[in-house]
C-alpha positions as CSV (number, residue, x, y, z in Angstrom):
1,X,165.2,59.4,83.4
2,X,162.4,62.2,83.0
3,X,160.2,63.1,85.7
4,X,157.3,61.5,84.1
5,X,159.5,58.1,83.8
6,X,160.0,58.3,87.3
7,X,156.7,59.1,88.8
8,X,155.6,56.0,86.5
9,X,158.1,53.9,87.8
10,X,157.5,55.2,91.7
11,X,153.6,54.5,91.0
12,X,154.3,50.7,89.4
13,X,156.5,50.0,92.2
14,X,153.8,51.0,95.2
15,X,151.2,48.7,92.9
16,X,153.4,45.8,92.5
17,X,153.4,45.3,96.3
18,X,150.0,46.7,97.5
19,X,146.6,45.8,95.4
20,X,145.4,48.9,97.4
21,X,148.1,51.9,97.5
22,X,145.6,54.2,99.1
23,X,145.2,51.6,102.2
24,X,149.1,51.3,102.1
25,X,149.9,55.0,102.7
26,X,146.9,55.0,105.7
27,X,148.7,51.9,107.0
28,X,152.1,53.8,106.6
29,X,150.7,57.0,108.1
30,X,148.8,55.2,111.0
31,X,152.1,53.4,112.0
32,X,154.1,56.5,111.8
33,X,151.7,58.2,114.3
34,X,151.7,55.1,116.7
35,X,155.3,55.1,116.9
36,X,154.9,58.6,117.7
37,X,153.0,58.0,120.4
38,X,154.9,55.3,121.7
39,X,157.8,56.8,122.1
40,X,156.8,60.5,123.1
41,X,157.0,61.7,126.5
42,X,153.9,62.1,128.6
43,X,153.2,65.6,130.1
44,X,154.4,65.1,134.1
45,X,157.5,63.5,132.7
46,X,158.4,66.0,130.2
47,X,157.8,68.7,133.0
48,X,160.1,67.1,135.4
49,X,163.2,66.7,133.3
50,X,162.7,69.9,131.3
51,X,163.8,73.4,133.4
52,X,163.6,77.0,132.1
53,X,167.2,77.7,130.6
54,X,169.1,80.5,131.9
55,X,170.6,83.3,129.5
56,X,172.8,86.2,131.2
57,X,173.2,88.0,128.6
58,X,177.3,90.2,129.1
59,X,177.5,93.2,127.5
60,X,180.7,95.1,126.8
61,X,179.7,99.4,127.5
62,X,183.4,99.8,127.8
63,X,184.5,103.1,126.0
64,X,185.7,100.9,122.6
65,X,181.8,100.4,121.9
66,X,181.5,104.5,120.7
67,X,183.3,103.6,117.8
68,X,181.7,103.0,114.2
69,X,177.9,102.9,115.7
70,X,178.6,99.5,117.9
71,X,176.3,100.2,120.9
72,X,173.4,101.2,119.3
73,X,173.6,98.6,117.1
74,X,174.4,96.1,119.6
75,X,171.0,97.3,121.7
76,X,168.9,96.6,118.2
77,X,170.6,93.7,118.1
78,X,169.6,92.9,121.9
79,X,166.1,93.9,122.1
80,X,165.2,91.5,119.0
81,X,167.0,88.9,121.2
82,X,165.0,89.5,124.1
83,X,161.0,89.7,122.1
84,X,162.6,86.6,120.4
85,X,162.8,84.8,123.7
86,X,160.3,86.1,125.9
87,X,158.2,83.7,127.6
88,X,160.8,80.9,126.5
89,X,164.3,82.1,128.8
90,X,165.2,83.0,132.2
91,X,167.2,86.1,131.2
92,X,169.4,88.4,133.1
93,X,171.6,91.4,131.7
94,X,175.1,92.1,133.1
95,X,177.4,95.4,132.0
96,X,181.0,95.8,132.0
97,X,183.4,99.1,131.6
98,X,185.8,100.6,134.1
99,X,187.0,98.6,136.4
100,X,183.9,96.0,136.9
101,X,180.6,94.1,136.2
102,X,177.5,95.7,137.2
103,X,173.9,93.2,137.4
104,X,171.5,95.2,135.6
105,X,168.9,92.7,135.7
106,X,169.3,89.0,137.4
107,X,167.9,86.1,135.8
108,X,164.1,85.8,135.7
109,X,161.2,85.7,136.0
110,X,161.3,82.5,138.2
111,X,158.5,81.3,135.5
112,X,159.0,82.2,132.3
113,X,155.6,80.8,131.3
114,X,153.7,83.6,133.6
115,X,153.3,86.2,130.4
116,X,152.7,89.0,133.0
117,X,156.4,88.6,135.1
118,X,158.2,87.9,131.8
119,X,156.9,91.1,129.7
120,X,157.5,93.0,133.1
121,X,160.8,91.5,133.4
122,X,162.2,92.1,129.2
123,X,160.4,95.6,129.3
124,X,162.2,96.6,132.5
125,X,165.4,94.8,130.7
126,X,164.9,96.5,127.9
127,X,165.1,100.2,129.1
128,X,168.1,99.9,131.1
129,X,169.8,98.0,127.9
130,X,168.3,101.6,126.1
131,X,169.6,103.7,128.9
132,X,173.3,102.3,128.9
133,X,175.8,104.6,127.8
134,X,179.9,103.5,126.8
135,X,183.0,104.9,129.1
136,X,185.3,103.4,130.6
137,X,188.3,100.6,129.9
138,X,187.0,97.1,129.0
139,X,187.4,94.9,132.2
140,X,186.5,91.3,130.8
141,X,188.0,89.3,133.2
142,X,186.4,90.6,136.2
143,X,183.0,90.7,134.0
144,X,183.3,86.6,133.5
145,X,184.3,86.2,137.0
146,X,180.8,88.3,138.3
147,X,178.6,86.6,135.9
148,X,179.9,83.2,136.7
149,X,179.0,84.1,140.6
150,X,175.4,85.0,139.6
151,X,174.9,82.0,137.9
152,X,176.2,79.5,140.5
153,X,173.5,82.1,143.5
154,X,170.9,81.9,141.4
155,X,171.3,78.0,140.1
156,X,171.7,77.3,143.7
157,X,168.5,79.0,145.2
């Protein structure tokens, strides 16, 4: 079947069953935006069930990352992330090398919303992600172990 044979056929069917195709696909439209309507959440009850979501972001500066350009592509990498989400995430930024986890930034701003505390918040992220430098062994373990205690303090708060 061409495409001419089947818009034909498409366009006989719509007439055999409406006299008026033009009032059919208003009727159609019109019932599609009720339903909408019906069924979509209203404001206050959207607000109550829906809470920022939490992203701590663990980042491996253990001395492993030197090798074939990984950190500095890992921090391109991360500051898209973070003008990607701004506004949108609580996010927080954790470290690991050595022997442990270092917080570089918790989980905020309390409002992501607030454009002021969130550009504050990724631009003060972003230059320590810039600043970090790679040494050290690569202690994951005790880097899941830190981030999981950050999340259940500040989840809890």
């Amino acid at each position: 079947m061409t495409k001419r044979e089947t818009t034909t056929a498409v366009e006989k069917m719509s007439n055999a069953h409406s006299p008026h195709p033009r009032i059919f696909a208003w009727m159609c439209m019109l019932f599609a935006v009720f339903i909408g309507q019906l069924f979509a959440p209203s404001p206050t009850h959207a607000q109550t069930i829906c809470r920022p979501v939490n992203a701590l972001f663990l980042v491996d500066t253990s001395g492993s990352m030197n090798d074939n350009d990984k950190l500095p592509a890992l921090k391109r990498a991360m500051n898209v992330v973070l003008d990607q989400f701004k506004g949108r995430l609580r996010i927080g930024l954790m470290t690991f090398s050595g022997k442990s986890a270092i917080l570089q930034a918790p989980l905020g701003p309390l409002n992501p919303a607030d454009q002021a505390s969130s550009n504050a918040h990724i631009n003060a992220m972003k230059a320590k992600l810039n600043a970090l430098k790679a040494s050290g062994e690569t202690p994951l373990n005790v880097a899941l172990k830190e981030a999981k205690a950050h999340f259940s303090k500040m989840l809890h708060q």
